[in-house]
FILUMKE-982366 format. One record per residue (C-alpha): residue in three letters; x, y, z. Coordinates in Angstrom, 1 decimal. Each point is the difference from the previous one (the first is absolute). Last residue first. Layout:
<nodes>
[node "ALA", [X, Y, Z]] ...
</nodes>
This chain:
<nodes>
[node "UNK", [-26.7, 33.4, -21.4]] [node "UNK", [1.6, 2.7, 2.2]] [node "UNK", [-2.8, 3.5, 0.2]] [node "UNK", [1.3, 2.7, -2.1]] [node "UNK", [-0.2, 3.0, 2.4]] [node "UNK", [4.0, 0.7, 0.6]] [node "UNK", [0.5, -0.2, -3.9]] [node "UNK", [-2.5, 2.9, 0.3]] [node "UNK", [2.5, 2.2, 1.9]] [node "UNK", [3.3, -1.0, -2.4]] [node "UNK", [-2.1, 0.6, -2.8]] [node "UNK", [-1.1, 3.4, 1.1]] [node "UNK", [3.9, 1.1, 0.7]] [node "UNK", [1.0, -1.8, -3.1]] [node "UNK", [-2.5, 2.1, -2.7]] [node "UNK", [-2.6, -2.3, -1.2]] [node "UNK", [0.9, -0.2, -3.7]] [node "UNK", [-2.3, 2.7, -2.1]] [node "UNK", [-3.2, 0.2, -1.9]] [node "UNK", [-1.1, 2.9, -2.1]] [node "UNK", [-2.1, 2.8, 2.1]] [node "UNK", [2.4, 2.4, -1.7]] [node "UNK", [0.0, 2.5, 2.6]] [node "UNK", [-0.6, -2.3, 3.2]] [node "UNK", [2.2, -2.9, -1.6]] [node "UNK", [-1.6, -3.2, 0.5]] [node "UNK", [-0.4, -2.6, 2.7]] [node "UNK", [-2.7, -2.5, -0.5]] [node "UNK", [-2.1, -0.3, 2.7]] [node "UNK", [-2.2, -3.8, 0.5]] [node "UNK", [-2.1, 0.2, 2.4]] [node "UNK", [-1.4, -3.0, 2.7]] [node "UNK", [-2.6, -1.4, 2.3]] [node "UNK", [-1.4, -0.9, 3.0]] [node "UNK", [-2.7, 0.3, 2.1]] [node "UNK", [-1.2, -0.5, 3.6]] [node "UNK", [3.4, -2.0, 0.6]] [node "UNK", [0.7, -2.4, 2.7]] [node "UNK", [1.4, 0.6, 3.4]] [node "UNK", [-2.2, 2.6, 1.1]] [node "UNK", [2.2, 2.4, 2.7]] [node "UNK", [-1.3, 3.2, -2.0]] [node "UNK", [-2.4, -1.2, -3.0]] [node "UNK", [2.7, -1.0, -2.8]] [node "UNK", [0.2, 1.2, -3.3]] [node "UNK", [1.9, -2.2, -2.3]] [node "UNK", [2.5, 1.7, -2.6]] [node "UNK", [1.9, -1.5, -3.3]] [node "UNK", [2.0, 2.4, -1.7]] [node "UNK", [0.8, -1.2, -3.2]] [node "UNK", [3.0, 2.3, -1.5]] [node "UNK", [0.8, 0.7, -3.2]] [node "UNK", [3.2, 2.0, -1.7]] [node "UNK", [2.3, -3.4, -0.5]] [node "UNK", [-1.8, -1.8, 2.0]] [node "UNK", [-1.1, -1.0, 4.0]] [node "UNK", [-2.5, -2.3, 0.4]] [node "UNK", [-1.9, -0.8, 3.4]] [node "UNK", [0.7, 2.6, 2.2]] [node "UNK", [-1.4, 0.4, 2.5]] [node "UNK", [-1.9, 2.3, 2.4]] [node "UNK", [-2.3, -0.6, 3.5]] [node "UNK", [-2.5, 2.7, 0.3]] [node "UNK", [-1.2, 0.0, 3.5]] [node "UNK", [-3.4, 2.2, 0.7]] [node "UNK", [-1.3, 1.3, 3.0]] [node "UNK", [-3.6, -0.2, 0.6]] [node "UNK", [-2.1, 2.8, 0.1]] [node "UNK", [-1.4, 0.0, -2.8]] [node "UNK", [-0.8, -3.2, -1.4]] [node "UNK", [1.4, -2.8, -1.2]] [node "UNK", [-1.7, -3.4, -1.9]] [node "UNK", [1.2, -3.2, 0.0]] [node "UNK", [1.4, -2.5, -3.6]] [node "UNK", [0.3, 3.3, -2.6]] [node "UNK", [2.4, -0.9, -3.2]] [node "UNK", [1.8, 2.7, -1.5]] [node "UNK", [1.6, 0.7, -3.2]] [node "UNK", [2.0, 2.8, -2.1]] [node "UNK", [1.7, 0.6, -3.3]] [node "UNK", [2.4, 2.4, -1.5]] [node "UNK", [0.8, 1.9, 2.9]] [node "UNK", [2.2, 2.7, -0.9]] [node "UNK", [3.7, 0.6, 1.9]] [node "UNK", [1.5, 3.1, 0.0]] [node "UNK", [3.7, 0.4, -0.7]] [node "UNK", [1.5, 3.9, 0.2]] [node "UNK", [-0.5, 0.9, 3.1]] [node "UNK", [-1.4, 3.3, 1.1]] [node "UNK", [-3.3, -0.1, 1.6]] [node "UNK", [-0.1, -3.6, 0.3]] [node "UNK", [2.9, -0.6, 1.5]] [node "UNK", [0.1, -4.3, 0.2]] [node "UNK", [2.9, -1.0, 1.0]] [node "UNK", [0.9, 0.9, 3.7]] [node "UNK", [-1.4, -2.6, 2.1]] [node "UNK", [-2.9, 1.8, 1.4]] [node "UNK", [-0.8, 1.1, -3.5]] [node "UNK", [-0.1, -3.7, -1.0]] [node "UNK", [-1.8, -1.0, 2.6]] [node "UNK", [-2.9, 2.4, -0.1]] [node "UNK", [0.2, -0.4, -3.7]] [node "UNK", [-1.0, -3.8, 0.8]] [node "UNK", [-2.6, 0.8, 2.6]] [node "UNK", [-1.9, 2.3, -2.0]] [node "UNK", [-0.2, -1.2, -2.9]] [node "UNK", [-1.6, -3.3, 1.3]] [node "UNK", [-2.0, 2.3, 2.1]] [node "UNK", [-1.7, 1.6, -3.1]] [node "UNK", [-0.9, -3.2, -1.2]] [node "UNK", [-1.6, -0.9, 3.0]] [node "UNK", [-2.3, 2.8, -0.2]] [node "UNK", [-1.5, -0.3, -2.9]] [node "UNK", [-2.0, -3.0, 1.6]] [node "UNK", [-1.7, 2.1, 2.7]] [node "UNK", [0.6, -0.9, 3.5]] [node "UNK", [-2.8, -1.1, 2.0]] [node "UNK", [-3.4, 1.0, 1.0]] [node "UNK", [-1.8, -0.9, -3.1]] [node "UNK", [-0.7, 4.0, -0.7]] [node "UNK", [3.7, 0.3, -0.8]] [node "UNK", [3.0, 0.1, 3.0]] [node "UNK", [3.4, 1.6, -1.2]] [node "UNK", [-1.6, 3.4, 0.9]] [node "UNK", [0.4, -0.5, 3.9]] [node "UNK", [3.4, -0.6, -0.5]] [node "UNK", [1.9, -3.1, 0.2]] [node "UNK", [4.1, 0.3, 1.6]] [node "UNK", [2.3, -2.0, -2.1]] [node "UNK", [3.2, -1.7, 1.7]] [node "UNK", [2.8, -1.2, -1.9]] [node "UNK", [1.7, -3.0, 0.0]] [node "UNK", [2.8, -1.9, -1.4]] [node "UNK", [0.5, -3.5, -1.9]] [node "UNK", [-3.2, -1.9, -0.3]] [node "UNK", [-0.5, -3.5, -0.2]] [node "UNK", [0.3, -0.8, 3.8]] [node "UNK", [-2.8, 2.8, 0.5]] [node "UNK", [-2.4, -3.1, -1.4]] [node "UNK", [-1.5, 0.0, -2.8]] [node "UNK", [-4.5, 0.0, -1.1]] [node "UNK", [-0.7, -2.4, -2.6]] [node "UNK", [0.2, 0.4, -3.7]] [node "UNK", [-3.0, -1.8, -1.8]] [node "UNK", [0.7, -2.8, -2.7]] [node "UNK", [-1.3, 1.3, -3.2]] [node "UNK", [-2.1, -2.1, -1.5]] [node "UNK", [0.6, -1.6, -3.5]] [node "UNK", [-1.3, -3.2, 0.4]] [node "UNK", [0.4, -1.7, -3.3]] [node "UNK", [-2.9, 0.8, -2.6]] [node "UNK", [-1.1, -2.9, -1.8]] [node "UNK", [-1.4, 1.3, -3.1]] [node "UNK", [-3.3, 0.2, -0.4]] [node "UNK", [-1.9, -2.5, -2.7]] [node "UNK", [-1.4, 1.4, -2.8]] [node "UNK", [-3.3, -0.2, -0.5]] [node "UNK", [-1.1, -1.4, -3.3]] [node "UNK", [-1.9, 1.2, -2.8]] [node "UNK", [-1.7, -1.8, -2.8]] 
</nodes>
């Protein structure tokens, strides 16, 4: 004789969806300009993209505040992860606003956390994060955040 086994109760395991920020949870700006070749066949801007602005704006503001050299300095940073969540498309040519964080600052990690903003909207068309570790650039082993970069991130971590 055979019997069915009864399923287990499975507790409600869904993730609970982000939703769009406010500017109000971002520290500094930078503006992103689309280009014609950010669109895909759907008419807006390509996925892939996104990523590539997250790096973007963050290096931009490092370079532009003097510690990040990336021809010649000796600490790079690596992402280890990445993540992004989509809540409005963009499309060339808006303006884009990427509003930087962030949100945990370690011994030689960093989460950047960045929301991309259509110009003037006040909630985010996506958001997301990277995680960099910083690490020797000959060695590639990790390394402490050097002061001058610590002192400019500290600056991004958000209170709370």
């Amino acid at each position: 004789m055979t019997s069915a086994a009864s399923p287990s109760p499975v507790a409600s395991s869904a993730p609970v969806r982000p939703a769009p920020q406010p500017r109000s949870a971002y520290r500094v700006f930078r503006p992103i300009t689309t280009r014609w070749a950010d669109n895909d066949v759907y008419g807006h801007v390509n996925n892939v993209v996104y990523y590539s602005w997250f790096d973007t704006a963050v290096n931009a503001h490092l370079i532009d505040q003097g510690v990040l050299d990336i021809h010649a300095g000796q600490t790079i940073g690596l992402v280890i992860e990445t993540q992004c969540n989509y809540f409005a498309p963009l499309a060339f040519p808006q303006t884009v606003e990427a509003g930087i964080r962030v949100a945990r600052l370690g011994g030689s990690s960093v989460r950047y956390e960045v929301g991309l903003f259509a110009q003037g909207e006040p909630l985010t068309a996506a958001a997301g994060h990277f995680i960099h570790v910083y690490v020797d650039r000959e060695t590639r082993r990790p390394v402490a955040v050097p002061d001058a970069l610590r002192n400019v991130l500290q600056a991004l971590v958000m209170p709370g």
